[in-house]
C-alpha positions in Angstrom: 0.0 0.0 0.0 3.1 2.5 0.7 4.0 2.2 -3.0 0.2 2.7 -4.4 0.0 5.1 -1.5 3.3 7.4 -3.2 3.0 6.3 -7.1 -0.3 5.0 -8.0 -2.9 7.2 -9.9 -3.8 7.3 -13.6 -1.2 6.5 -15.7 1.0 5.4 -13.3 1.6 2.4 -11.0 -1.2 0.7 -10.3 -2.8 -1.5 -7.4 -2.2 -4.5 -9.0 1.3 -3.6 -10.2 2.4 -2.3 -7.0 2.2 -5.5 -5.4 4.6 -7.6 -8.0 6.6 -4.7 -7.3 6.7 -5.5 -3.9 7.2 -9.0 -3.9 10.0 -8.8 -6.8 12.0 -6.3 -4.1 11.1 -8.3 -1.2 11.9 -11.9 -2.3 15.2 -9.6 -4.0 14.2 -11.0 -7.9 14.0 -8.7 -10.9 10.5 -7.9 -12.0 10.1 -8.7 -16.1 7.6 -6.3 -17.3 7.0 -4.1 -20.1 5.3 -1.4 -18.2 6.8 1.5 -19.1 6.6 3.4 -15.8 7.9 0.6 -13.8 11.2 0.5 -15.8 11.7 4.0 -15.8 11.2 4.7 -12.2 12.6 1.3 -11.0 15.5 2.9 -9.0 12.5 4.7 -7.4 11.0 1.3 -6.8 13.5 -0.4 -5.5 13.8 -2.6 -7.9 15.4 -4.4 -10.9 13.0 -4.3 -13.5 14.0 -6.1 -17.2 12.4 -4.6 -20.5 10.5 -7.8 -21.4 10.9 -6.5 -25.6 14.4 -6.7 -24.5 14.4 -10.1 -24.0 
C-alpha cells in the first residue's frame, strides 16, 4: 500500500502492479515487465526491472 500510497494514480503504477513490485523487491528478484513506468522509475521502486521487448 506504501508504493500505491506514493505512485499510483492514472497512468502510473497501479494496485495491482504495485504488489509484484513489492514482492519482486522483497523476495530480491527482478520484475520482467513491459510497463513502461515501472522500468523507468525502478530505482524509485527499489527494484530491478527487465524490459521484457528486451528479452
Amino acid at each position: 500500500m506504501d508504493l500505491y500510497s506514493k505512485y499510483g494514480g492514472s497512468r502510473r503504477l497501479h494496485y495491482f502492479d504495485a504488489f509484484h513490485v513489492s514482492t519482486a523487491s522483497t523476495i530480491g528478484e527482478p520484475l520482467i515487465t513491459s510497463d513502461k513506468f515501472i522500468i523507468e522509475n525502478a530505482r524509485d521502486l527499489m527494484v530491478e526491472a527487465i524490459d521484457l521487448k528486451e528479452i
